[in-house]
C-alpha positions as CSV (number, residue, x, y, z in Angstrom):
1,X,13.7,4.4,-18.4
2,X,14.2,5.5,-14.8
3,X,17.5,5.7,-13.1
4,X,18.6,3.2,-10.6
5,X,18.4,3.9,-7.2
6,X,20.1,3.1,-4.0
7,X,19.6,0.3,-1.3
8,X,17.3,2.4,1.2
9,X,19.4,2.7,4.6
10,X,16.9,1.5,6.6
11,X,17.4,-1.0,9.6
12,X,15.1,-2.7,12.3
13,X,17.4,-1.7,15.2
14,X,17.2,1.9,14.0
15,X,14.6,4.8,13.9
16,X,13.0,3.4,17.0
17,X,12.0,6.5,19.0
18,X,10.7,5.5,22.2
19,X,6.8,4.4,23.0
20,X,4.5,6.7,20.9
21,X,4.2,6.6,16.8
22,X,6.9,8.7,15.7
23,X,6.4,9.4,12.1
24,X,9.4,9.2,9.7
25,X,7.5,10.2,6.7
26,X,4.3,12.2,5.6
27,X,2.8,12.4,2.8
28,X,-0.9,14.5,1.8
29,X,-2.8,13.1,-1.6
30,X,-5.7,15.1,-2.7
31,X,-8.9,13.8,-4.7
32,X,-11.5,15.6,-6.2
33,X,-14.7,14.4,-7.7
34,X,-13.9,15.1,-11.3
35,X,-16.7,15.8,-13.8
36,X,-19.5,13.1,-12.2
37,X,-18.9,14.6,-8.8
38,X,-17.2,10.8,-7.8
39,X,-13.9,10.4,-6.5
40,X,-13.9,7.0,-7.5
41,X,-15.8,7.4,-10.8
42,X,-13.9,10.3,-12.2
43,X,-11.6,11.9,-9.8
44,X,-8.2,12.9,-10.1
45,X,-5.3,12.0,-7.4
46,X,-2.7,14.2,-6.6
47,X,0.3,14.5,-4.0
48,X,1.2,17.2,-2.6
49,X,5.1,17.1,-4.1
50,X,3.1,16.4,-7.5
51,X,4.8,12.9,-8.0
52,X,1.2,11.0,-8.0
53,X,-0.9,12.8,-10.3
54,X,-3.3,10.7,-12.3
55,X,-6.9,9.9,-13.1
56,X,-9.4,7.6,-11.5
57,X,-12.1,5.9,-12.7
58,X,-14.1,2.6,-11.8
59,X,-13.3,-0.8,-13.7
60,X,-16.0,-2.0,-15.4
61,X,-16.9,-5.0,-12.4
62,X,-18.3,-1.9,-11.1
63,X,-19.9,-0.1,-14.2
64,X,-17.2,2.1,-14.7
65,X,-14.8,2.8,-18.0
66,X,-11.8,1.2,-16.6
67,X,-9.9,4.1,-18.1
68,X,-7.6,5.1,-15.4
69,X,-6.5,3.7,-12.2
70,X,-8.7,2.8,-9.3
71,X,-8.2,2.6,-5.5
72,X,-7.8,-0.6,-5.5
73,X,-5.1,-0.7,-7.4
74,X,-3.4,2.1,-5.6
75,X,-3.8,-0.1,-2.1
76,X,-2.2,-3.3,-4.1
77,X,0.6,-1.3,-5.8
78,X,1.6,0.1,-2.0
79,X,0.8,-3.6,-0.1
80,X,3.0,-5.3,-2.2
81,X,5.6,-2.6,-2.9
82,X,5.7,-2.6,1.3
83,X,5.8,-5.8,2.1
84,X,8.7,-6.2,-0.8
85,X,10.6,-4.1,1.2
86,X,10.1,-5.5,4.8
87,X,11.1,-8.5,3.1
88,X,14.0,-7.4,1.7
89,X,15.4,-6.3,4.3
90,X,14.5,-9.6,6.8
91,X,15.9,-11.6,3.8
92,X,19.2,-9.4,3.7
93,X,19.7,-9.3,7.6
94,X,19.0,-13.0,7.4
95,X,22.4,-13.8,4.6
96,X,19.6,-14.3,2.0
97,X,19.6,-12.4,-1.4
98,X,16.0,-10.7,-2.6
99,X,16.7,-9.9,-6.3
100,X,14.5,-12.7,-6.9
101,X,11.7,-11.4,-4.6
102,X,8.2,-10.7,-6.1
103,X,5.7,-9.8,-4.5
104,X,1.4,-10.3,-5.8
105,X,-0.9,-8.2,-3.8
106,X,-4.8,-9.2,-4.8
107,X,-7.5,-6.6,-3.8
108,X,-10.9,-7.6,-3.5
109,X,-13.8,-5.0,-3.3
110,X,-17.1,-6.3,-2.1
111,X,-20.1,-5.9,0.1
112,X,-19.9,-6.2,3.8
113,X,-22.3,-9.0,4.7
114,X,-22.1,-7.4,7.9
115,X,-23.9,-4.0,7.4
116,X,-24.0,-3.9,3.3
117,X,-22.0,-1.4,2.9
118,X,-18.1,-1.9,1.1
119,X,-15.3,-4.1,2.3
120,X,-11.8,-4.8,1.0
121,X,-10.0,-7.7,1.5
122,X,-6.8,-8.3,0.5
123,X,-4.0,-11.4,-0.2
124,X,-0.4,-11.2,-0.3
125,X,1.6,-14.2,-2.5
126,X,5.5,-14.3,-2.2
127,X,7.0,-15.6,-5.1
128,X,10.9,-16.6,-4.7
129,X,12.8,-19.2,-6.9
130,X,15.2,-21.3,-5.3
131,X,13.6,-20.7,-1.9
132,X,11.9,-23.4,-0.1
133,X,8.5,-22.8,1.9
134,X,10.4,-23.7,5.2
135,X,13.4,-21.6,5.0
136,X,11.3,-18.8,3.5
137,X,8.2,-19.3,6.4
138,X,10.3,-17.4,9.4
139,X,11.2,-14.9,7.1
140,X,7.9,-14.2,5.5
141,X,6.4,-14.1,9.1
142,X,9.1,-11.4,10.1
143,X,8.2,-9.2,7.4
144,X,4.4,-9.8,7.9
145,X,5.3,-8.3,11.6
146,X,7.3,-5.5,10.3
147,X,5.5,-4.2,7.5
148,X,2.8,-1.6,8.3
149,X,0.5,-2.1,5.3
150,X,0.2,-5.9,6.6
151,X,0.0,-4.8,10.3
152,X,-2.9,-2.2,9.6
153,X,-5.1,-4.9,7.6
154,X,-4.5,-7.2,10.4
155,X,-4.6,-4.5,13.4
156,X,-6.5,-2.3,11.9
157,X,-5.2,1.7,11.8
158,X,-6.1,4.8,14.1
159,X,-7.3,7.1,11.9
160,X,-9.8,10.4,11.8
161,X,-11.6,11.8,9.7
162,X,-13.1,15.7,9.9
163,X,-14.3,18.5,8.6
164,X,-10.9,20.7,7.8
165,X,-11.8,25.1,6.9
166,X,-12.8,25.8,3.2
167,X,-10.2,26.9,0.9
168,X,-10.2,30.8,0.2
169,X,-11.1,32.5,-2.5
């Protein structure tokens, strides 16, 4: 059983910092190929504060064992965790309560038709009891603006990718 937790203090109007990406967290996971040489097939993820720590493997859709947890389900665990949270805090600011908030995150893994290589698509399903579709469709739409794991699968995100120094010996 975990302990509860506090409300996060975190606010629209605040930890604006001016024009550029200002980052108010950072966080480094590591995966390594695992006994196949395959990240996906038989890696192991880990942070660098050693909270995430766990196996991956493939589900069997894509010949794999299906005994650990994929990538896909990593990205659908932190979409819907997200956009539970920018939607908590629209609905609070808003006089509405979220304890009844769920949200379903669907990940979908698949070839690009475009060049054959791999695409992921992804669908986000509110549930909320008591809540109609048009009192809950401005706030939805609020936290579809404010949350970053919607904005970057609609925007797309900057990112690189290089070639950092070898680890010593």
């Amino acid at each position: 059983m975990s302990e509860p937790t506090d409300r996060p203090g975190l606010s629209t109007a605040q930890d604006f910092d001016g024009p550029a990406f200002s980052p108010l967290y950072t966080t480094t996971v590591t995966v390594d190929g695992g006994a196949v040489s395959h990240g996906r097939a038989s890696g192991r993820a880990r942070s660098a504060d050693g909270a995430l720590d766990l196996t991956l493997r493939l589900p069997a859709e894509l010949g794999g064992d299906s005994g650990g947890t994929n990538p896909e389900q990593l990205f659908a665990a932190a979409l819907a965790a997200c956009f539970h949270g920018a939607l908590s805090l629209v609905a609070r600011q808003a006089g509405r309560n979220p304890a009844t908030i769920a949200v379903h995150a669907t990940v979908a893994f698949g070839r690009d038709p475009r060049d054959g290589g791999y695409l992921v698509r992804a669908d986000v399903v509110v549930t909320w009891p008591g809540t109609d579709a048009a009192s809950a469709a401005p706030l939805l739409e609020r936290a579809d603006a404010l949350c970053p794991y919607t904005k970057m699968l609609a925007q797309g995100t900057p990112a690189t990718v290089t070639l950092g120094p070898s680890p010593q010996a």
